[in-house]
C-alpha positions in Angstrom: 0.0 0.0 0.0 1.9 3.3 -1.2 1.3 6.7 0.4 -0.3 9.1 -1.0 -1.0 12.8 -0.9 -4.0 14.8 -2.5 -5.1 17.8 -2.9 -5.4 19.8 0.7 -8.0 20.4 2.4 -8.1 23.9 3.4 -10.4 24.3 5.4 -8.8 22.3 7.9 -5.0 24.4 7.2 -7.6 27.2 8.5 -8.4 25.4 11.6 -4.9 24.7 12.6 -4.3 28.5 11.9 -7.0 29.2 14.4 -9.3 30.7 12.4 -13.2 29.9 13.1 -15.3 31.0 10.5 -14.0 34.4 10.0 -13.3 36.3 6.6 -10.0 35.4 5.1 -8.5 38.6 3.5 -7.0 38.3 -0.1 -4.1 38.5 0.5 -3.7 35.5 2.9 -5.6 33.7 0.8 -2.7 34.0 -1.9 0.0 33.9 1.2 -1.3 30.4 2.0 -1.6 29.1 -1.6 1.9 29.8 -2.0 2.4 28.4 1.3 0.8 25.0 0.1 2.9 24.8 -3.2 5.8 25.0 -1.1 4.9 22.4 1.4 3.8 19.8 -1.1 6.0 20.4 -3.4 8.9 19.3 -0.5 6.4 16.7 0.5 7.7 13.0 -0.2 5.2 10.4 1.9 6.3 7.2 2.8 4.5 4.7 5.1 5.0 1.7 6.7 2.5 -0.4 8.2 2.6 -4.2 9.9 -0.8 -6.1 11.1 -0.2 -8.3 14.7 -2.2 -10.2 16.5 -4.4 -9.0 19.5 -5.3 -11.2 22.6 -8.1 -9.4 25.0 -6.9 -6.2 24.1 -3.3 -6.5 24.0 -0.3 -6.8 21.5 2.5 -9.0 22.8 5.2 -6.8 20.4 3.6 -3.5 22.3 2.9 -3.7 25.5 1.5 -0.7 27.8 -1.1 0.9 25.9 -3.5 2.1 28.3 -6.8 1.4 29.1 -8.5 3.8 26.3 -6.5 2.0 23.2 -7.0 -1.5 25.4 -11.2 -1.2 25.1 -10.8 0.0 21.4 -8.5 -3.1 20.7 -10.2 -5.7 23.0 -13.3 -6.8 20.2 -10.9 -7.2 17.6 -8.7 -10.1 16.4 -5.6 -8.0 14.9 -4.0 -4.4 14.9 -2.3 -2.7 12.6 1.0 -0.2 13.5 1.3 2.2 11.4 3.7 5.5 10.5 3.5 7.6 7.9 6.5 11.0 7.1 6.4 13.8 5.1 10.1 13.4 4.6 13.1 15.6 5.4 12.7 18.0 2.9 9.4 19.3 4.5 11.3 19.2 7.7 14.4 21.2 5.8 11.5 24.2 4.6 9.6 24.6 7.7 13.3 24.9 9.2 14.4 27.9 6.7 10.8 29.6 6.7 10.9 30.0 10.4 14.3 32.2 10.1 13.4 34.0 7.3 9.8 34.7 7.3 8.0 33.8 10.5 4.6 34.3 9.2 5.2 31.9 6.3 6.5 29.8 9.0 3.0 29.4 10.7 1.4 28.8 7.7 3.7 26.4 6.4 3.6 24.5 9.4 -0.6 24.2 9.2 -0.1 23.1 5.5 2.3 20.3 6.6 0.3 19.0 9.4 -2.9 19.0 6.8 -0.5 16.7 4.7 0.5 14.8 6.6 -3.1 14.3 7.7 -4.4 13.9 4.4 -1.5 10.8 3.8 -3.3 9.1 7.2 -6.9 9.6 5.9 -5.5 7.8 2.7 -3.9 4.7 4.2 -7.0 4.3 6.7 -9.3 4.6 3.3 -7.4 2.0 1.3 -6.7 -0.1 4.3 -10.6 0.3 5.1 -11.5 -1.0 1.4 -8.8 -4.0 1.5 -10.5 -4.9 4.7 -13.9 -5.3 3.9 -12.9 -7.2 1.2 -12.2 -9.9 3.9 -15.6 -9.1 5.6 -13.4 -7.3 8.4 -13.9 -3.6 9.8 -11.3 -1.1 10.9 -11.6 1.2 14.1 -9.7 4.3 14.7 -6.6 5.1 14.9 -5.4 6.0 18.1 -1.6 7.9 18.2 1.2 7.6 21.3 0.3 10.9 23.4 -3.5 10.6 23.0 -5.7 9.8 25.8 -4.1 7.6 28.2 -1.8 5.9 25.7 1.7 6.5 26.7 3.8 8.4 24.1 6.9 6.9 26.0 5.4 3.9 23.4 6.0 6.5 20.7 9.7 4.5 20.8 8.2 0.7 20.8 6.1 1.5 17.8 8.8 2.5 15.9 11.1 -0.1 16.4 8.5 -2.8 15.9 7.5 -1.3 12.5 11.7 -0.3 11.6 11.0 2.9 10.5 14.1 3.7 10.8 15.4 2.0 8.4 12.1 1.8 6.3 11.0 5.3 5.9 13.8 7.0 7.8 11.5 8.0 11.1 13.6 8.0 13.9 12.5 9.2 17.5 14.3 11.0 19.9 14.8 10.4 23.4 12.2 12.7 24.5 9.6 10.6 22.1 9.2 13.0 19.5 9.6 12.1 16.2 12.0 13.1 13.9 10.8 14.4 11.0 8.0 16.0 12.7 5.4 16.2 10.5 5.0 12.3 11.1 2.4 10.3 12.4 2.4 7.1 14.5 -0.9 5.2 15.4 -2.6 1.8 16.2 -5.7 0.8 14.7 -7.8 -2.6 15.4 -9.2 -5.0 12.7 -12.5 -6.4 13.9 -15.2 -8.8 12.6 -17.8 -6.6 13.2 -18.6 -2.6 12.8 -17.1 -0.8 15.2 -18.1 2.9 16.4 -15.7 5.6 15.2 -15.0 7.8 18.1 -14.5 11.7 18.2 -10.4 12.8 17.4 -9.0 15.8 18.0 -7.3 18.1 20.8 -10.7 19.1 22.3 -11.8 15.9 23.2 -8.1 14.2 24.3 -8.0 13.8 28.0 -4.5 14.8 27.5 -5.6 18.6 26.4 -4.2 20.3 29.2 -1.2 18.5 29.8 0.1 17.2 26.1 3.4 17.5 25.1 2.6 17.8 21.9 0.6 20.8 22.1 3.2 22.4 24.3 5.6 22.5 21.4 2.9 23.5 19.0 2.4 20.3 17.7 -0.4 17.5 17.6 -0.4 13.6 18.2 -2.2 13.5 14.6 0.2 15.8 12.5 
């Protein structure tokens, strides 16, 4: 399964720019198209992804994964571990555009975390339709750092998958991932529908306290 990268949605580079509904002048309009040439122009995804077993809610090659991702994963008979990159040059961009032009910078780094969104939303779509071709159904996916799954796992995950070596994700001591405009998560693969829960900072019960968030990043891009 390749990873791939549409068109973005902009709507959402909005909502990571805080804005809520408000009227966009013209010339941010044309600030953040340029911004999104940039980004996916620099943009090369790569994934990785490996399907385990699960055993009443557990995954012998990943243990510790809190009682949230334990009740998503305890109907289902496998899991998939996944991680998906943007790639170093994305990384390189956001890097130059935050010493020359911190504006750009801001909007650059909303653009990359759309993209590397819209690569997840991809791999869950295709992975969704190669599943129910086997008359199985996919939950969420549930990243390191969200709810009470540890992102001290953030580590594990990688390893397990070698996306090191794979897709050239490493992660650094202090569990953040390296590019950073990269995405780690656990989904289960279950015999029957599941219920897709809400995502997103507002309902995490990690808001006030995420590590992500204190370094302006997410757990989901």
């Amino acid at each position: 399964m390749e990873a791939r990268l549409t068109e973005l949605n902009r709507n959402e580079i909005l909502l990571y720019l805080g804005h809520r509904g408000q009227a966009i002048p013209p010339e941010l309009e044309e600030q953040m198209e340029r911004c999104i040439r940039t980004v996916t122009a620099a943009a090369r995804p790569r994934l990785v992804y490996r399907r385990l077993a699960v055993r009443d809610g557990e995954l012998d090659a990943l243990p510790g994964l809190g009682n949230d991702l334990r009740a998503i994963l305890r109907p289902c008979r496998e899991a998939v571990l996944m991680a998906a990159t943007l790639g170093p040059l994305v990384e390189q961009v956001l890097m130059r555009s935050g010493v020359t032009d911190m504006a750009d910078a801001v909007i650059m780094d909303a653009c990359a975390s759309a993209a590397i969104e819209n690569v997840c939303d991809h791999f869950e779509f295709d992975l969704r339709a190669e599943l129910k071709r086997e008359g199985c159904f996919l939950t969420d996916r549930f990243s390191p750092g969200y709810g009470d799954f540890p992102l001290e796992r953030q580590n594990a995950l990688c390893d397990t998958l070698n996306a090191a070596r794979r897709i050239g994700l490493t992660v650094t001591e202090n569990h953040i991932m390296i590019p950073r405009k990269s995405v780690t998560a656990v989904l289960g693969i279950a015999e029957n529908p599941q219920p897709l829960r809400a995502r997103g900072c507002a309902v995490c019960s990690m808001f006030l306290n995420c590590p992500y968030r204190k370094e302006g990043e997410t757990c989901h891009g």
